[in-house]
C-alpha positions as CSV (number, residue, x, y, z in Angstrom):
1,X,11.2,1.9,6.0
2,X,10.8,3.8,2.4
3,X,10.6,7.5,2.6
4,X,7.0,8.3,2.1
5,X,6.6,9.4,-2.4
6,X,3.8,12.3,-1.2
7,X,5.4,13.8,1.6
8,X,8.1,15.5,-0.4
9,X,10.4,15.1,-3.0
10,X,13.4,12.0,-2.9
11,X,17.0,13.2,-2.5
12,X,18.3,13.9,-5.5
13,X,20.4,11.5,-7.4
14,X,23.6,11.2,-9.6
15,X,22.6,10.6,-12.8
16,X,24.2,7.3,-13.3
17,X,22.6,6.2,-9.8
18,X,19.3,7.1,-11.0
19,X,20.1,5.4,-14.7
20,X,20.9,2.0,-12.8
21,X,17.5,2.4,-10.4
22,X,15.4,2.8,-13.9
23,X,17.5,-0.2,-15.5
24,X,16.6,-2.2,-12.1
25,X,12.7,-1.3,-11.8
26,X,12.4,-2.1,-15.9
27,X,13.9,-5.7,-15.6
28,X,11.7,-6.1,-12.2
29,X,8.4,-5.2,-13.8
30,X,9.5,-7.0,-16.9
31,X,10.3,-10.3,-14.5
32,X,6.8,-10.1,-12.8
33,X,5.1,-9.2,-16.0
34,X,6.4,-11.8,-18.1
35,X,6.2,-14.4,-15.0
36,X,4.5,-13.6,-12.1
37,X,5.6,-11.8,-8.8
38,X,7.1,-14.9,-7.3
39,X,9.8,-14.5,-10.0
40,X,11.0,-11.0,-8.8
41,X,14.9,-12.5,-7.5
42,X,17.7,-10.2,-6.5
43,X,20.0,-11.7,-8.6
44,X,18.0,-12.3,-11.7
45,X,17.1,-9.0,-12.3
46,X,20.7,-7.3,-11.2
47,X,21.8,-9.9,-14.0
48,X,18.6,-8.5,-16.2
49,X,19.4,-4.9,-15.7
50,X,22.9,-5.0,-16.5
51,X,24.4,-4.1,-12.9
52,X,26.3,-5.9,-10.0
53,X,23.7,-7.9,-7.7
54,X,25.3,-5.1,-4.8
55,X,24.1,-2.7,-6.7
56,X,20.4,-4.1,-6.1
57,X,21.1,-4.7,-3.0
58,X,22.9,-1.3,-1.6
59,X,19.8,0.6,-4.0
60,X,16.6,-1.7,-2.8
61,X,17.7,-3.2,0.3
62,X,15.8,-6.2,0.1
63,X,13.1,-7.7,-2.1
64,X,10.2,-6.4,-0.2
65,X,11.5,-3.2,-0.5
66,X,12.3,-3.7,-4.5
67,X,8.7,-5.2,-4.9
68,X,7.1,-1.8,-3.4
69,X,9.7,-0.1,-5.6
70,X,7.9,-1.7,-8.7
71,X,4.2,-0.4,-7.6
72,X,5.3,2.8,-6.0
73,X,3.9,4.8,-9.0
74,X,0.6,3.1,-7.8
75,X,1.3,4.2,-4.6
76,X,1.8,7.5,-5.2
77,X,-1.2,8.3,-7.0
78,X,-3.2,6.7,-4.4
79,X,-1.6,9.0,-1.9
80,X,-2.0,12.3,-3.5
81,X,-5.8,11.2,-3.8
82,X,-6.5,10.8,0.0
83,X,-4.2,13.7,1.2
84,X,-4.8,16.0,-1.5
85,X,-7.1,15.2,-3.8
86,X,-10.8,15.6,-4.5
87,X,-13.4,15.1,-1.6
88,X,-15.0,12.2,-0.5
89,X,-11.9,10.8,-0.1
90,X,-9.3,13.7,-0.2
91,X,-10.3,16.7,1.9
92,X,-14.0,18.7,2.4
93,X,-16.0,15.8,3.4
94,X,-17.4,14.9,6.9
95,X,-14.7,12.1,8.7
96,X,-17.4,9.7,7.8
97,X,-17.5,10.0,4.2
98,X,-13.8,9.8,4.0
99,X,-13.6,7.2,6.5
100,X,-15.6,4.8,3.8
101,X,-14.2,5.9,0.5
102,X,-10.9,5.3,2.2
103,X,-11.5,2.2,2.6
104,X,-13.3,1.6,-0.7
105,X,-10.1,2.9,-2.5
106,X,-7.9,1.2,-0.8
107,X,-9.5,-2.2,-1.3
108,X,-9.6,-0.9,-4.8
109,X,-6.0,0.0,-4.9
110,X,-5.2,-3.4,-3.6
111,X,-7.0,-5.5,-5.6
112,X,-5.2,-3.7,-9.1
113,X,-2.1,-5.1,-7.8
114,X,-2.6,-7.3,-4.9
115,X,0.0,-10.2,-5.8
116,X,3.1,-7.7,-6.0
117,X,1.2,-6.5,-2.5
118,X,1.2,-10.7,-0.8
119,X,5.0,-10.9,-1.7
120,X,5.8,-7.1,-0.6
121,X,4.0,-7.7,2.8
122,X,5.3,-11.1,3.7
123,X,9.2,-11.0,2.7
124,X,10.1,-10.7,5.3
125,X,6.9,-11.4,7.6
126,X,6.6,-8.0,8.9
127,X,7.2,-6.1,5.9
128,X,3.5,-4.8,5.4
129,X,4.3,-2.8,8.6
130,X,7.7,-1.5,8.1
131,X,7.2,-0.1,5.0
132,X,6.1,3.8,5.3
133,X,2.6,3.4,3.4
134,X,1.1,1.8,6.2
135,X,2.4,3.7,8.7
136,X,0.8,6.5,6.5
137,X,-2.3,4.7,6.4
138,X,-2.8,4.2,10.0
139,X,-2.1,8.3,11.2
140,X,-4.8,8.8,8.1
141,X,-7.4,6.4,9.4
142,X,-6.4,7.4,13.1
143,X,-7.3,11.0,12.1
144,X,-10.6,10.7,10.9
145,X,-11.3,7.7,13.6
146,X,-10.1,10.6,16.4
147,X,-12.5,13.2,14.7
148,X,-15.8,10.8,14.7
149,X,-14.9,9.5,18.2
150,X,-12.8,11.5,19.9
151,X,-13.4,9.1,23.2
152,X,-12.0,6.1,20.6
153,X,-8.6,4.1,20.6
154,X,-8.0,5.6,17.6
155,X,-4.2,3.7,17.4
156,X,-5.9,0.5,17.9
157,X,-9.2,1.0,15.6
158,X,-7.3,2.1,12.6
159,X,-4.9,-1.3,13.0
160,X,-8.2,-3.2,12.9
161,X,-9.8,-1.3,10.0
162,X,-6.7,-1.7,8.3
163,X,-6.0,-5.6,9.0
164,X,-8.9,-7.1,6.5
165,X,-7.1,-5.3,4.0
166,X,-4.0,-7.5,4.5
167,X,-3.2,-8.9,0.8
168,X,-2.9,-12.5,2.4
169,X,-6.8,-12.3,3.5
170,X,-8.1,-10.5,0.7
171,X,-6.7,-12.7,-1.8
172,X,-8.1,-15.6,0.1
173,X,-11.6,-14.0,0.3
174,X,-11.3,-12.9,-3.4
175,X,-10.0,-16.2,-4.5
176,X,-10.6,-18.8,-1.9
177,X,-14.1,-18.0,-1.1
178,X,-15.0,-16.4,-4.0
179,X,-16.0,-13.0,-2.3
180,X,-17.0,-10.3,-5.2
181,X,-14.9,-6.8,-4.5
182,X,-18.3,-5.4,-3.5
183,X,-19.0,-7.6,-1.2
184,X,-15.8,-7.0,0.6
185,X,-16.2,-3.0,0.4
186,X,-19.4,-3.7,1.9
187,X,-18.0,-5.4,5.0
188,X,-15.7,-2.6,5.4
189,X,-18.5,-0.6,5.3
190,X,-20.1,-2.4,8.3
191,X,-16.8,-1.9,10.2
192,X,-17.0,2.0,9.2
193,X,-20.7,2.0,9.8
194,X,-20.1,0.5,13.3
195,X,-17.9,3.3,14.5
196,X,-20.2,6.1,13.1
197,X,-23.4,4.6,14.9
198,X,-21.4,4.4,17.9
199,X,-20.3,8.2,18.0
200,X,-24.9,8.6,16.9
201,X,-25.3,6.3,19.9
């Protein structure tokens, strides 16, 4: 699992170490850029950055792990906006409020990058839940769940709020089906809208 980008800063690194990671993330972006995500290979880009593929491997792990690498600036930023950042989604709304712009940002968060996101979450299969961003996402979601109904699986709820914004399914419903981003946001506002009545009810 990564170490979460907003929950503090990384270890510090030896300056050669963190010349090699830069070298690696360049050649990556510039692979996926130049040719798509299902380019990104261990070896052509430790051969593209200049290093031994061991290096890639001892730095990144795996390709999952180097493919969230690529879009953790991304990441962070969308991060620091729900933990920190301005209201509705960062603190001083009602759990409601955030509960939906959440969701609306992070449909919006995965649609800006949401083929790096398919081969991030499904190399290896369970990937999308090892990696610390969704384990972040879930205590979020099970937060503001807990606060609207405190009589709520709040574990379980936020896994089922969070599962329709798997990148396999939303790229089907964007692509496949032809579902407009709005009209998925509004879906996840039924879903949100559906535990708020509840707690009214």
């Amino acid at each position: 699992m990564r170490e979460l980008p907003v929950a503090g800063r990384p270890p510090a690194e030896r300056a050669d170490a963190a010349h090699n990671r830069r070298r690696i993330l360049r050649a990556a972006a510039e692979m996926i850029s130049a040719r798509g995500p299902e380019a990104v290979s261990m070896d052509e880009v430790a051969r593209a950055a200049g290093v031994g593929v061991g290096t890639v491997y001892r730095r990144f792990g795996d390709r999952a792990r180097l493919v969230f690498a690529v879009i953790d600036d991304r990441e962070r930023e969308f991060q620091a906006a729900f933990i920190q950042g301005p209201p509705p989604l960062g603190p001083g709304a009602g759990p409601g409020d955030r509960l939906r712009a959440f969701l609306h940002a992070l449909a919006d968060r995965t649609e800006a990058q949401a083929d790096l996101l398919l081969m991030a979450e499904s190399d290896p299969p369970e990937a999308r839940f090892r990696d610390g961003s969704y384990g972040l996402y879930h205590r979020h979601l099970a937060m503001l769940i807990g606060r609207i109904r405190p009589d709520a699986d709040a574990a379980y709820l936020a896994d089922a709020l969070l599962a329709p914004l798997a990148a396999n399914l939303f790229l089907h419903q964007r692509r496949e089906r032809g579902m407009a981003l709005d009209r998925v946001k509004a879906g996840l506002d039924a879903l949100a809208e559906g535990l708020i009545a509840g707690h009214r009810g």
